[in-house]
Every structure is written in C-alpha cells, then in structure tokens.
C-alpha angles and dihedrals in degrees: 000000000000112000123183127225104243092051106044086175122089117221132240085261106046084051090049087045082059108053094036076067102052085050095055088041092051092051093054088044088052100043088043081050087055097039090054092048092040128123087219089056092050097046087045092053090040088049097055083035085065107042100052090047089056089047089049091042084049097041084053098053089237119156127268095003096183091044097040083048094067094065094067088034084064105038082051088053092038088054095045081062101050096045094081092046102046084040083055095051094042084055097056100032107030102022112066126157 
C-alpha cells in the first residue's frame, strides 16, 4: 500500500483493498495445501512414477519391466503416507520451541 505524506492515515478502502488481498492470497494458500495433501496429486505422481521406472526397466534390458516398476511405485506411495506421521513426531519431539 502506497500513502502519501500529507494524508498518514490509510482509507476505508485502501483497508478493504487489503484485506480483499489477504483473502485472495489465503484461498490460493489453502487449494495449493489440498492439492499438495490430495489423493489425485499422489496417484498422479505414482502414476508418472510408474511409468518412468517401466521406460528406464525396459531401456536396461531387466526382466518383467511392468511387473519390477510396481516396488518403487509403492515405497513412493508408502512414504507419502508416513510423512505426515513421522512430520507429526519430529514436531512434538525435536522441534520444540
């Protein structure tokens, strides 16, 4: 926000423009939070996971590709999953403030 010296004082609508702003800013915050905590975001990145890992299997020459691609699918899924638990243990036992 922009004053200008003769007037220190903001205006109603200055104020309004502002928090209009934190609003918008605070719905994006909170979509790209869900995104990031979403099943559609973790079978999308399992999915690509997947498949690269079945391109490089292939690429190599090593046995059963399509089948061999589905253990680091999983240990990707598996550590999506314990992420939250283990963030949740550092913040109460490491991280204390």
């Amino acid at each position: 926000m922009i004053r200008n010296n003769t007037n220190p004082m903001p205006t109603l609508e200055s104020l309004q423009q502002e928090i209009n702003e934190i609003k918008a800013r605070n719905q994006r915050v909170e979509k790209d939070k869900a995104w990031e905590k979403s099943w559609s975001r973790k079978i999308l990145i399992a999915l690509l996971t997947y498949i690269v890992i079945v391109i490089f299997f292939s690429t190599a020459n090593l046995p059963n590709p399509f089948f061999n691609a589905i253990v680091p699918t999983l240990g990707f899924l598996l550590s999506t999953l314990t992420i939250p638990l283990v963030k949740k243990w550092w913040s109460g036992r490491v991280y204390k403030r």
